[in-house]
SELUM-997753 format. One line per field, with one value per residue (C-alpha): x, y, z; residue in one letter; residue number from 1. Coordinates in steps of 0.001 Angstrom, whole numbers, padded with zeros to 6 digits, m for minus. Example, Ala and Ser with C-alpha at 12.3 -4.5 7.8 and 13.67 -1.06 7.14 Angstrom:
! SELUM-997753
px	(012300_013670) .
py	(m004500_m001060) .
pz	(007800_007140) .
r	(A_S) .
k	(1_2) .
//
This chain:
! SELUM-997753
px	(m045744_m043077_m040788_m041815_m041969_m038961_m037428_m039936_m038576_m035065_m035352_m037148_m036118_m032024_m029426_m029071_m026253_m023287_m022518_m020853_m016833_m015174_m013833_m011054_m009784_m010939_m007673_m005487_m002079_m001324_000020_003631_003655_003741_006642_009974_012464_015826_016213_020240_022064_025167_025280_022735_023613_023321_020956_018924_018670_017399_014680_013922_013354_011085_008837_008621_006907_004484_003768_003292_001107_m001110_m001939_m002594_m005237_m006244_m006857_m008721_m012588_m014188_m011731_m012389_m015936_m015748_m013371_m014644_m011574_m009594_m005909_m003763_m001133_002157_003461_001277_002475_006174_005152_004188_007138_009225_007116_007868_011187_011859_010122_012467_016159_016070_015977_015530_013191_010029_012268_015312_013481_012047_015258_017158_014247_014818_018685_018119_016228_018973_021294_019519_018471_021904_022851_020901_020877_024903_024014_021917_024345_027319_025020_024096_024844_027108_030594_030910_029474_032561_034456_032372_032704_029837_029654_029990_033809_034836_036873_035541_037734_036074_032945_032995_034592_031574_029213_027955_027251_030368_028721_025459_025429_023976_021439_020066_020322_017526_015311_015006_014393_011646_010115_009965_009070_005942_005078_004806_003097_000694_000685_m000169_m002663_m004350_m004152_m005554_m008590_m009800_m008872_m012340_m014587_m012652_m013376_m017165_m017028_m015640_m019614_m020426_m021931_m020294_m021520_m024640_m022369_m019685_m019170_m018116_m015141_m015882_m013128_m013214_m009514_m008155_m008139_m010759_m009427_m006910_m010331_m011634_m008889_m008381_m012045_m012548_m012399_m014184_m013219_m011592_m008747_m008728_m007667_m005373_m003943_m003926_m002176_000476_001425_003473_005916_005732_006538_009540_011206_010824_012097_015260_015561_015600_018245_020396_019905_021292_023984_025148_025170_027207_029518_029934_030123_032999_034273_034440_035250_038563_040809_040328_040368_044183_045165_044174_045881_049183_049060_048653_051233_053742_052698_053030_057020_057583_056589_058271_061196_061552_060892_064053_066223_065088_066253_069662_070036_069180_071179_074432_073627_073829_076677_078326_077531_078847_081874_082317_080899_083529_086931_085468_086338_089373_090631_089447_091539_094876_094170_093605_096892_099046_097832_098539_102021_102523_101904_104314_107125_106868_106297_109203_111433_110217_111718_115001_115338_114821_117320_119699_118884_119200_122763_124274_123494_125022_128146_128496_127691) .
py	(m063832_m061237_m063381_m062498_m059025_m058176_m059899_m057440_m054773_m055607_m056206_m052701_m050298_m049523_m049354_m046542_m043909_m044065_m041639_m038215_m038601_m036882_m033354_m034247_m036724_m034741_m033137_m036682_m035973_m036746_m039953_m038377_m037567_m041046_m040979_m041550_m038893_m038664_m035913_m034030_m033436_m031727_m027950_m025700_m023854_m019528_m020849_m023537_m021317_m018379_m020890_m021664_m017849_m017537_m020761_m019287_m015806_m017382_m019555_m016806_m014582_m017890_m018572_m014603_m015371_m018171_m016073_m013190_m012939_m014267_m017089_m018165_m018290_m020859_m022684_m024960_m026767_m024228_m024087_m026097_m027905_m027222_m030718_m029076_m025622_m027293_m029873_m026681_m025375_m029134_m029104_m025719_m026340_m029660_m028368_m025154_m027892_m027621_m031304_m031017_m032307_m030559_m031101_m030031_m026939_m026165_m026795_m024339_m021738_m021394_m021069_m018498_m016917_m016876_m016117_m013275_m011836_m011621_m010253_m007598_m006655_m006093_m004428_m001695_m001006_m000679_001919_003637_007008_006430_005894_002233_002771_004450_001733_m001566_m002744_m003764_m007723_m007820_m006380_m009085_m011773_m015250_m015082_m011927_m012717_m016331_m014001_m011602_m014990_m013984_m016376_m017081_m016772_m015538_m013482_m010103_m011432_m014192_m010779_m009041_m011371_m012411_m008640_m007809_m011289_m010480_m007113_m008091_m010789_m007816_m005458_m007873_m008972_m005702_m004936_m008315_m007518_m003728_m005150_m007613_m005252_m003217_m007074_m006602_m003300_m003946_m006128_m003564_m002275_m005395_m005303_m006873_m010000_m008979_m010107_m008097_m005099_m001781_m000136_003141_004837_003056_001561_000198_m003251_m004056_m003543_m006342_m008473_m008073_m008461_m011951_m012998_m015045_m013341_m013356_m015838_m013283_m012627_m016630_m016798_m013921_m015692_m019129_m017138_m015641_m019154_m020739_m017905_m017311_m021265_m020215_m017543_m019516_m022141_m020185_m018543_m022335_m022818_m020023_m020299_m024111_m023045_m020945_m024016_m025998_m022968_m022672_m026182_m025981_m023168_m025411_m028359_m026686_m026151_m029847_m031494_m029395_m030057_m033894_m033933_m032871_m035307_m037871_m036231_m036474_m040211_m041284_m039366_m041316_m044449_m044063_m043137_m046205_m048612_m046920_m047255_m050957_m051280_m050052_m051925_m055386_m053990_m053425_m056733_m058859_m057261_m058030_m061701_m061617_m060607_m063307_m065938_m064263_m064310_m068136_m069408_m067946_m069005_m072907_m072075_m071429_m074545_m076389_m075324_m075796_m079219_m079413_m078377_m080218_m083143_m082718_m081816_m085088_m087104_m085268_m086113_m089534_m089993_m088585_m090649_m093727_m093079_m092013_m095569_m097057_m095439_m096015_m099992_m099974_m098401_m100598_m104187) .
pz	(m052191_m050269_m051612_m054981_m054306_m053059_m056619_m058398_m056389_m056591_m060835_m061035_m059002_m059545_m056303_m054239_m055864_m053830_m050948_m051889_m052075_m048932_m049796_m047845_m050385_m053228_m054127_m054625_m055947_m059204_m061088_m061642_m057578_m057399_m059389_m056555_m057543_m057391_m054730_m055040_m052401_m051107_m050976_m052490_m055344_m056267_m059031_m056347_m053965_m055862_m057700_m053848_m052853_m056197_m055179_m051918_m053211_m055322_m052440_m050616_m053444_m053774_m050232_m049651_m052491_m050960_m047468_m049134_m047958_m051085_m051802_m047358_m048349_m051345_m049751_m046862_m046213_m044562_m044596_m046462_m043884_m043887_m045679_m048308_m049070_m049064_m051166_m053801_m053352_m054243_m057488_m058725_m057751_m059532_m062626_m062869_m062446_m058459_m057755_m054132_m051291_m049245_m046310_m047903_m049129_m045599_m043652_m046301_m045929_m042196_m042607_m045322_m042762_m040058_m041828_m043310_m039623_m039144_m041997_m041506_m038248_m038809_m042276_m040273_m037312_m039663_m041410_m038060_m037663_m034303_m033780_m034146_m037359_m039236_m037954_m039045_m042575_m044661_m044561_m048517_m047906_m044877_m045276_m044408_m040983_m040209_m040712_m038514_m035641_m035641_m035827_m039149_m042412_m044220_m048063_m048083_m051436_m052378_m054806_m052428_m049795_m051866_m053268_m049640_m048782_m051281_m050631_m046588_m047464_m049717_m046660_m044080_m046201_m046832_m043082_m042086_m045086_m043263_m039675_m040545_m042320_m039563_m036944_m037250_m035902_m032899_m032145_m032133_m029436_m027247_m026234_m024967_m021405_m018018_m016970_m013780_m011176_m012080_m009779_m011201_m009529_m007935_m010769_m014124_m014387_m017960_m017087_m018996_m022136_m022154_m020997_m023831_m026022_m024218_m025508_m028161_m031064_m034935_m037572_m039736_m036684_m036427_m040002_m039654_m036337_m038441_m041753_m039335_m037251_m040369_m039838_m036211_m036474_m039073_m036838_m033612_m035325_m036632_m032750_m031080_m033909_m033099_m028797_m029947_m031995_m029349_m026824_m029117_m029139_m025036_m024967_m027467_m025892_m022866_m024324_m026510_m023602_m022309_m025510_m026245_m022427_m023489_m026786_m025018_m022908_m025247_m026869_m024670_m023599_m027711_m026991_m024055_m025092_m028184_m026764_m024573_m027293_m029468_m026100_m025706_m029448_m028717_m025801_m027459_m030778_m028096_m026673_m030112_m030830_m027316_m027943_m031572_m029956_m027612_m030772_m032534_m029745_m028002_m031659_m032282_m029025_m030010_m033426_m031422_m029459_m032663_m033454_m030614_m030615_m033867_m033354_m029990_m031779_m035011_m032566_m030542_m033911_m035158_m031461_m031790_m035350_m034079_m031030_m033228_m035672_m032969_m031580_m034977_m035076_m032164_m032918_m036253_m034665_m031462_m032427) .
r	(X_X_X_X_X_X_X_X_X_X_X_X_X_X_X_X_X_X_X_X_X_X_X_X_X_X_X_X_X_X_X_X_X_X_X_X_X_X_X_X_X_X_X_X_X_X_X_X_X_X_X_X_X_X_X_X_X_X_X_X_X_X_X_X_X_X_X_X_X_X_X_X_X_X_X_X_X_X_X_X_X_X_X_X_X_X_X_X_X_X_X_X_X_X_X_X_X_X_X_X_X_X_X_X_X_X_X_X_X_X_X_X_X_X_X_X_X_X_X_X_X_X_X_X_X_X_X_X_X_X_X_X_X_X_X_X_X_X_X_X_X_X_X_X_X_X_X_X_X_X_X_X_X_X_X_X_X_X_X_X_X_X_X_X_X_X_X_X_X_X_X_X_X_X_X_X_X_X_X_X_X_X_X_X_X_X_X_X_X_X_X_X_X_X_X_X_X_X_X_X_X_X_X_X_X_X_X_X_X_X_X_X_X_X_X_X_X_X_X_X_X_X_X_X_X_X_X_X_X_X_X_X_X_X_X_X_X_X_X_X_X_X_X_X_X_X_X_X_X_X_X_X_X_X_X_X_X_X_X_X_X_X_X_X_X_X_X_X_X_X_X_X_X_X_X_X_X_X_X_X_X_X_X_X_X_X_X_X_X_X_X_X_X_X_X_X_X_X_X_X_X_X_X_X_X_X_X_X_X_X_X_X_X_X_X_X_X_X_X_X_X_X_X_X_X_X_X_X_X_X_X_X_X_X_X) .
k	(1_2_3_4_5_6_7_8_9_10_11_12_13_14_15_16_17_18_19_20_21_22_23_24_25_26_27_28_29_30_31_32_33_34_35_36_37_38_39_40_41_42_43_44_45_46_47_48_49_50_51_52_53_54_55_56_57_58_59_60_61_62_63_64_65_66_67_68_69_70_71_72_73_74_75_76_77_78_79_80_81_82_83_84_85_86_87_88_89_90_91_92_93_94_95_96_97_98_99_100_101_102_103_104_105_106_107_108_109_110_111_112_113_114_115_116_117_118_119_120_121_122_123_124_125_126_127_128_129_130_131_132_133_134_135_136_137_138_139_140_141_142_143_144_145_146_147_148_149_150_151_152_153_154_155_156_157_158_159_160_161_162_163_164_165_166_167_168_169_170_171_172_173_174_175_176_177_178_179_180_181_182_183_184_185_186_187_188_189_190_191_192_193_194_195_196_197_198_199_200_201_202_203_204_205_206_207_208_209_210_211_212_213_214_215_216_217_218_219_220_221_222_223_224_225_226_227_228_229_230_231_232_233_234_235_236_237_238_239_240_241_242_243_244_245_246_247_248_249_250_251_252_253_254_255_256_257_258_259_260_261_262_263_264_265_266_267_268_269_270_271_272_273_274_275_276_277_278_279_280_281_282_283_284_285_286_287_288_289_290_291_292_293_294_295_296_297_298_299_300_301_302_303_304_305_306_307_308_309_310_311_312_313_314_315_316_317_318_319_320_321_322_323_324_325_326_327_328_329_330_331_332_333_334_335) .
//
């Protein structure tokens, strides 16, 4: 009888519905993503790396969207990771003919970036108002040799220059539009009472202050703090690049001396070496030619022999003759 109830059951009543998707998976990539493209490489391009700078604003306009109050409150997922925003910034760039990778794109950002530091940095001393000034040249009128010995980038152009300035520019503005608009939730935590077993000084000191800036702080400042890290990340990463760039260039500093004392050396052994092997040649040339020589006078001297023997025997053949027909006379006359 269960038996036949549970069938009943089973036959009338439909399956549970199936569990709500995870939002995590909810934004899948498209079918083209899966799509393996044909990344270029080599050097980047004026046109590349200007189509690079653009993808980066938007980036940057469409995550400051993303961050404002009412957009933090419908979304529940929080911030998009990093392998995320670059992978944004491949897909603009490969549908505007810059055919490049997320890594490519985010290893060329942070060079843009160091090179633009310095750039600038030596742009606004050489438009100081002190006496070194009159005497530097804007880095637009050095030479590429002038520019390597001041350790600046040998061909960063003008218009990559300013699209990287108005695109930093708009970033701190709206850094600071950010910062000054969840700086007020901090401020109201400044009231708060001591802990009870906390003794007040006899003379209040400041200390307290930085106390409670180290607490923990609202959500909005956590999202500011979390908006900021990607580039806090970017220029730490560009100032571990240049501390190691300036390694390699002490080591090679170092290493240039010993490497030309080395070189000489080697030099010089190649010389000597070389020069022994030609004087071995001569030597065994002189030597053939000694021995040709003696080839050359041992058979003429077998020649003359040749001869003389030659002519030794003629003359007795010839004195032989004689004496016989001396012999032959002197019969024929005495009989």
């Amino acid at each position: 009888m269960g038996r036949c109830l549970g069938i009943n059951y089973h036959h009338h009543h439909p399956p549970p519905p199936p569990p709500p998707e995870d939002p995590s998976f909810s934004h899948q990539p498209p079918s083209s993503a899966l799509i393996t493209r044909d990344y270029r490489k080599g050097n980047w391009t004026l046109q590349e790396t200007l189509i690079l700078i653009t993808a980066k604003h938007l980036d940057d306009d469409r995550r400051a969207r993303a961050s404002s109050p009412s957009a933090a409150a419908a979304s529940s997922s929080g911030h998009r990771p990093a392998e995320l925003r670059w992978k944004w910034v491949e897909n603009y760039c490969w549908k505007n003919g810059c055919f490049r990778s997320q890594n490519q794109c985010n290893d060329k950002w942070d060079n843009l970036l160091r090179d633009y530091k310095k750039v600038r940095d030596y742009q606004a001393r050489s438009s100081g108002n002190g006496d070194d000034a009159g005497r530097q040249t804007p880095y637009w009128s050095l030479e590429k040799y002038d520019r390597k010995e001041r350790n600046l980038p040998s061909n960063l152009a003008s218009e990559v220059f300013d699209a990287l300035t108005e695109v930093l520019s708009r970033r701190n503005a709206h850094r600071s539009s950010t910062v000054s608009a969840g700086s007020p939730p901090p401020l109201q935590l400044l009231p708060q009472p001591p802990p009870l077993n906390f003794r007040p000084p006899l003379s209040p000191p400041d200390p307290p202050a930085p106390a409670v800036q180290q607490m923990p702080v609202s959500g909005t400042v956590e999202a500011v703090a979390a908006e900021m890290s990607p580039e806090q990340s970017t220029s730490s990463g560009g100032a571990a690049e240049e501390r190691e760039a300036k390694k390699r260039r002490r080591r090679g500093k170092g290493f240039g001396p010993s490497l030309a004392h080395g070189v000489s050396v080697l030099a010089e052994t190649l010389l000597a070496c070389e020069e022994k092997r030609e004087k071995r040649h001569s030597e065994r040339i002189a030597l053939e030619e000694r021995r040709l020589c003696l080839e050359v006078q041992r058979a003429e001297r077998a020649e003359l022999q040749r001869h003389g023997v030659s002519s030794l025997v003629s003359a007795v053949n010839n004195l032989s003759a004689a004496i016989h027909s001396l012999a032959t006379t002197q019969h024929h006359t005495h009989p």
